[in-house]
C-alpha positions as CSV (number, residue, x, y, z in Angstrom):
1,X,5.2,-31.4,73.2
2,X,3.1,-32.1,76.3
3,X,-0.4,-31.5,74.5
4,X,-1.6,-34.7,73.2
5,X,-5.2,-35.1,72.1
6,X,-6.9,-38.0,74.1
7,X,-7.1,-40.8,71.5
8,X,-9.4,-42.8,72.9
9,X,-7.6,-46.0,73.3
10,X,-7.9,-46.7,77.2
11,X,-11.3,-44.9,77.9
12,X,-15.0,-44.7,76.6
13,X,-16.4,-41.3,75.8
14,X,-18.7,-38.4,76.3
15,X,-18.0,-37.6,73.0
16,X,-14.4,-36.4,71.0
17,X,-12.2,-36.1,74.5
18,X,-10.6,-33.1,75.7
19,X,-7.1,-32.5,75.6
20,X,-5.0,-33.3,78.3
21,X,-1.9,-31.9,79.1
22,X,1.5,-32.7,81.1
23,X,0.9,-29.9,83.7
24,X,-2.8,-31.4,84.0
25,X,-1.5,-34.7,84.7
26,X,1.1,-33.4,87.0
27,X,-1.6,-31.6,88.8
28,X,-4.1,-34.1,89.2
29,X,-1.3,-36.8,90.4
30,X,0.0,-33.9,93.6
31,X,-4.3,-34.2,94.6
32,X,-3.9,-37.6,94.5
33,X,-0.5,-38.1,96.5
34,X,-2.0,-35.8,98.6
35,X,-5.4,-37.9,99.3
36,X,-3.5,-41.1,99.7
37,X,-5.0,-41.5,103.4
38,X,-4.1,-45.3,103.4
39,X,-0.8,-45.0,102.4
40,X,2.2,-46.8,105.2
41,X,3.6,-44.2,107.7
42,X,7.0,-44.9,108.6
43,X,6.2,-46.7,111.8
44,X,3.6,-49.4,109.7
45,X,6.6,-50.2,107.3
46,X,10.3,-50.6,107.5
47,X,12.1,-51.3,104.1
48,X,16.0,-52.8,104.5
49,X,16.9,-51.7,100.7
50,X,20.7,-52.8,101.2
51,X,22.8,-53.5,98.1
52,X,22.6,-50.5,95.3
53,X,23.8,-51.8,92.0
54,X,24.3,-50.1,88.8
55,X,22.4,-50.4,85.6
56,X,24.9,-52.6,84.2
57,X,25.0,-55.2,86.9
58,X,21.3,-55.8,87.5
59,X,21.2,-58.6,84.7
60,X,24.2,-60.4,87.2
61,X,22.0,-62.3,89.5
62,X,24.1,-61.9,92.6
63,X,22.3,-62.1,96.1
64,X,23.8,-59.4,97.4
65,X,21.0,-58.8,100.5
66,X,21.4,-61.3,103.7
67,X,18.3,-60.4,105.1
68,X,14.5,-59.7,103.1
69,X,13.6,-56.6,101.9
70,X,10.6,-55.9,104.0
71,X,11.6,-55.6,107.5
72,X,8.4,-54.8,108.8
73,X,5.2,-54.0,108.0
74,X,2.1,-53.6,110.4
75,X,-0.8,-56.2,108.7
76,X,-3.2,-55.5,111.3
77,X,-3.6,-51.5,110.5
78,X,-3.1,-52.1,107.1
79,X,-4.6,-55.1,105.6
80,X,-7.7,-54.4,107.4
81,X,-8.2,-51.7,105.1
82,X,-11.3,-52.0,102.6
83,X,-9.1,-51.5,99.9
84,X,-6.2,-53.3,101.0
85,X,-8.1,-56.4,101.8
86,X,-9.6,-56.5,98.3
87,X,-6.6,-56.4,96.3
88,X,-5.4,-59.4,98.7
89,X,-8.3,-61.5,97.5
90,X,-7.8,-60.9,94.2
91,X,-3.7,-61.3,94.1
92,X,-4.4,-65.3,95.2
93,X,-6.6,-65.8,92.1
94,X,-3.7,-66.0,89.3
95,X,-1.8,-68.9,88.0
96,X,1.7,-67.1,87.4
97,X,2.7,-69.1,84.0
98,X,1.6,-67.8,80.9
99,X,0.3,-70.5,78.2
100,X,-2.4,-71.3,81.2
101,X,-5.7,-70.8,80.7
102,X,-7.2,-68.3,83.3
103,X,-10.4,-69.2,84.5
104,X,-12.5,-67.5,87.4
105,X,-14.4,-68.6,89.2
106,X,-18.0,-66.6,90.3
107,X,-16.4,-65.4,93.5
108,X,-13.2,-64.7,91.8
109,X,-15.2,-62.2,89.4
110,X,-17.0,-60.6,92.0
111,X,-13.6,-60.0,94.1
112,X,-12.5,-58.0,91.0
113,X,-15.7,-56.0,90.8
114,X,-15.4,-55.3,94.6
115,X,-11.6,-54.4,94.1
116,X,-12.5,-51.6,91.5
117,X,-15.4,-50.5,93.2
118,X,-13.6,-50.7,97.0
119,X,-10.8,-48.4,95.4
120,X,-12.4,-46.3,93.0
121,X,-16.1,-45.2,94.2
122,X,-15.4,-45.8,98.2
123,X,-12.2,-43.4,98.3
124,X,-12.1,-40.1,98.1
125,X,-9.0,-40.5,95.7
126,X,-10.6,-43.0,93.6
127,X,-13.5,-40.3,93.2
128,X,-11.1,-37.4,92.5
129,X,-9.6,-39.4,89.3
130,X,-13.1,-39.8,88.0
131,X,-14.3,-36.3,88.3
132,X,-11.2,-35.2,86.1
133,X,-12.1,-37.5,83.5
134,X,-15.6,-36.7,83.9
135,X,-15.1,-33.1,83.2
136,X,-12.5,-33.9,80.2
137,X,-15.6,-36.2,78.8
138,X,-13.6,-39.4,78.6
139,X,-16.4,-41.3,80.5
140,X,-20.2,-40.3,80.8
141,X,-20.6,-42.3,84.1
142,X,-18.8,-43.5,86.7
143,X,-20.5,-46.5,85.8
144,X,-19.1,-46.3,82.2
145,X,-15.5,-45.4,83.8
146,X,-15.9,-48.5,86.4
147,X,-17.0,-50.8,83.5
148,X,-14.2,-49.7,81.4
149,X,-11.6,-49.8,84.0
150,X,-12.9,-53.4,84.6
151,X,-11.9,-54.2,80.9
152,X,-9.2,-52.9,80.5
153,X,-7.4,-54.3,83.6
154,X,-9.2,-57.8,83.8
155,X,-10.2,-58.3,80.6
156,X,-8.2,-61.6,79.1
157,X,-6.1,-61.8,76.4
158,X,-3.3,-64.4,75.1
159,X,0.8,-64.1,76.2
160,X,1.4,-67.7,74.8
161,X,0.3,-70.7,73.3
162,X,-2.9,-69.3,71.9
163,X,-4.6,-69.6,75.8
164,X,-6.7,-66.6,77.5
165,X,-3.7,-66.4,80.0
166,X,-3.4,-62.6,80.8
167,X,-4.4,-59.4,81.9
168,X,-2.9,-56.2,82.7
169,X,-3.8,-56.5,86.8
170,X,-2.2,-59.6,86.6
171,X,0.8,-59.1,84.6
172,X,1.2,-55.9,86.6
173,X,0.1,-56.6,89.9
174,X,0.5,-60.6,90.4
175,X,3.5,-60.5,87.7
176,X,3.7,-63.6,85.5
177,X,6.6,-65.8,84.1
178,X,7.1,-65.9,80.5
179,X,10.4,-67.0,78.5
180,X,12.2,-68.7,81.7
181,X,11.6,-65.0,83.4
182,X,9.6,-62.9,85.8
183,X,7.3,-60.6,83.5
184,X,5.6,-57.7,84.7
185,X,5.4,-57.4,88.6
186,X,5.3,-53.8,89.8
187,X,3.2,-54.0,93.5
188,X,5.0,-53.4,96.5
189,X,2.3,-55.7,98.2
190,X,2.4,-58.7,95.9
191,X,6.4,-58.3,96.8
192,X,5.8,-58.2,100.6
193,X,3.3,-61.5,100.3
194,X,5.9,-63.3,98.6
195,X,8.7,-62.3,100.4
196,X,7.1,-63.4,103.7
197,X,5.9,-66.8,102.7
198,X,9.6,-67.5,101.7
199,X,9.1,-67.3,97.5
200,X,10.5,-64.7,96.9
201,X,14.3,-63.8,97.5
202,X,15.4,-59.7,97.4
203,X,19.0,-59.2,95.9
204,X,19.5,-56.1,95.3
205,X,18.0,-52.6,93.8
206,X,19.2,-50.4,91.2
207,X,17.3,-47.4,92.0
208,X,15.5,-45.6,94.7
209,X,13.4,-42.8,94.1
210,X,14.0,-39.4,96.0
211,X,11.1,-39.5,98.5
212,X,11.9,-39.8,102.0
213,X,8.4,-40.6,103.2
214,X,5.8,-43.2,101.6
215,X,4.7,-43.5,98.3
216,X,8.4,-44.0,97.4
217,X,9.6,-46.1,94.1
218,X,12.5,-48.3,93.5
219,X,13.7,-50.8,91.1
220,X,13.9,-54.5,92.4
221,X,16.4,-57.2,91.7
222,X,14.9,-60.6,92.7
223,X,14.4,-64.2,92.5
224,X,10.8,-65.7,92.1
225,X,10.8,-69.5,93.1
226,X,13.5,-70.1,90.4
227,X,12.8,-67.1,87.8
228,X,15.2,-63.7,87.6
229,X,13.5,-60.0,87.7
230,X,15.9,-57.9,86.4
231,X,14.5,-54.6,87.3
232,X,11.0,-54.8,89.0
233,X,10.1,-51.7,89.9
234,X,7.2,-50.3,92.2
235,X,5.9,-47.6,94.1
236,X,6.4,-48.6,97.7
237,X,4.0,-47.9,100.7
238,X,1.3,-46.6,98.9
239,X,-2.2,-47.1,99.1
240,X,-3.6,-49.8,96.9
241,X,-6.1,-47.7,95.0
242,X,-3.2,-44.8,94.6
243,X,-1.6,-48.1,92.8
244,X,-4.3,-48.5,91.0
245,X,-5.1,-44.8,90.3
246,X,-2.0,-43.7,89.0
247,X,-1.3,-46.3,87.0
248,X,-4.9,-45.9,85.2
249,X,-4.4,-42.2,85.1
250,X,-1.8,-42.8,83.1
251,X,-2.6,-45.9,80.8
252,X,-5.9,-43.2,79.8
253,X,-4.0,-40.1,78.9
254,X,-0.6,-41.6,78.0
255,X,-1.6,-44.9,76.0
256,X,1.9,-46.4,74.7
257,X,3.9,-43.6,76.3
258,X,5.6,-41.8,78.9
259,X,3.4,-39.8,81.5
260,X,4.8,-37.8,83.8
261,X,3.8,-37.6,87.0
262,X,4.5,-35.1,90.1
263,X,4.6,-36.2,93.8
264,X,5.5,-33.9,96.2
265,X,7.4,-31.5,93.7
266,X,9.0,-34.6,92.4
267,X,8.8,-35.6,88.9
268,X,8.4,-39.5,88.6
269,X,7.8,-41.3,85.1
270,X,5.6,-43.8,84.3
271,X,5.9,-45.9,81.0
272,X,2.5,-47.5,79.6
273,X,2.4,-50.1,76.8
274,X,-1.0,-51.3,75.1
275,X,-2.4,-54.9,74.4
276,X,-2.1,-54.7,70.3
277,X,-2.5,-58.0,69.5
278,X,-6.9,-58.2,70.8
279,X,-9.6,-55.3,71.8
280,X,-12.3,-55.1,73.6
281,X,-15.7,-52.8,73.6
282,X,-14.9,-51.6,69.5
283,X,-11.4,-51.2,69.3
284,X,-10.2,-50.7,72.6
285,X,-6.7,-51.4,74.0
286,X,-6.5,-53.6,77.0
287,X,-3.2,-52.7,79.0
288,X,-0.1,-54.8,78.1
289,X,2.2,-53.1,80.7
290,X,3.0,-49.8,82.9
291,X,5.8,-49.6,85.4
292,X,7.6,-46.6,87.0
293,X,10.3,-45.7,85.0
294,X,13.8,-44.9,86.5
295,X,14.0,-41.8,88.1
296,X,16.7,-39.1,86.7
297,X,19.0,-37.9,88.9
């Protein structure tokens, strides 16, 4: 195990792929941990993680936390950020409930342009994941990696009722609600928005990953305006195009799986899922899900 052909699901090609292994990915995730120049220091964000529950209690929804989550985080450094300012215009654009049509506006379209672009092409980590899967001949171009990135995150597809509701940024970086529950939802700064403007209420966490500095990951009991997350987990304090890099590393080499990831001589786990039930571009998966996984300890 750990050699998998590239199969062509999540990328476009420069002809049959290469193969991509485990230690590759491992590799390529420590260069981008280690580019994450935006990421929170400890003095532009304070987490209060509080109550640790086990597995077996996060389904309880028990408030166990008197006081939010996010105890501080320094907006003026951060959100003024290129990158960080893009994801925060395209967060607002979502309507959470599945079964409603999505429709953009042409603002709304650009702002998801200029969030791939501001994080991909205009970081130096952005332009590290593209050279690897340049020189593994997944994509041609960076403008046939930044087109495909574009579909396979924002393209729409149907949750419920039949109406172009979803897409992987939004059920993983907005989050959604689906079946009387919160669906999806795995950004720290979606959490942080929320939790500020009084939406969102922190109860607990049943996890929290082994780093002592930021990017860290932890698993997120919560309440959304009236809707349970059992386990909402995230990596915390990272940079928004890390977010968005890792998570597309992984959905391209490790469609439907488990990729493992290294950050700082930790191993973390991520777990993709594809779109199965539309395609875009001949046969390609849009992405249905990816979250951190639960670290082993």
């Amino acid at each position: 195990m750990g050699v998998l052909s590239y199969p062509g699901e999540g990328g476009g090609g420069g002809g049959g792929g290469g193969v991509i292994t485990d230690a590759e990915i491992k590799a390529l995730s420590e260069a981008l941990y280690a580019l994450d120049s935006n990421k929170a220091s400890a003095s532009e964000l304070i987490i209060d993680s509080q109550a640790l529950v086990g597995g077996s209690q996060t389904s309880s929804q028990n408030d166990l936390s008197s006081r939010p989550m996010f105890r501080y985080l320094n907006e003026e450094a951060l959100f003024s950020r290129p990158t960080y300012a893009a994801l925060l215009a395209v967060l607002d654009n979502y309507d959470r409930m599945t079964g409603q049509t999505e429709d953009f506006s042409p603002q709304q379209l650009a702002e998801q342009e200029a969030f791939i672009r501001e994080t991909m092409s205009n970081t130096e980590l952005g332009r590290e994941l593209f050279a690897f899967l340049y020189t593994k001949g997944i994509y041609a171009s960076e403008e046939e990696f930044l087109q495909d990135l574009k579909m396979m995150w924002f393209g729409l597809y149907s949750r419920n009722n039949n109406k172009m509701d979803s897409s992987g940024f939004e059920h993983i970086f907005a989050g959604e609600i689906k079946g009387g529950k919160v669906s999806g939802f795995h950004n720290w700064i979606q959490f942080y928005l929320l939790e500020k403007r009084g939406k969102l209420n922190y109860y607990s966490h049943s996890f929290n990953g082994p780093w002592t500095s930021y990017p860290d990951v932890m698993g997120m009991q919560f309440m959304w305006e009236g809707y349970f997350k059992q386990v909402g987990s995230a990596v915390i304090g990272c940079s928004p195009e890390f977010d968005f890099a890792v998570y597309s590393l992984c959905y391209i080499t490790r469609p439907g799986k488990q990729c493992r990831l290294s950050l700082g001589g930790k191993e973390l786990i991520f777990q993709t899922y594809t779109w199965d039930n539309s395609s875009y571009g001949g046969g390609k998966k849009y992405i249905g899900s990816a979250f951190p996984a639960t670290p082993r300890n």
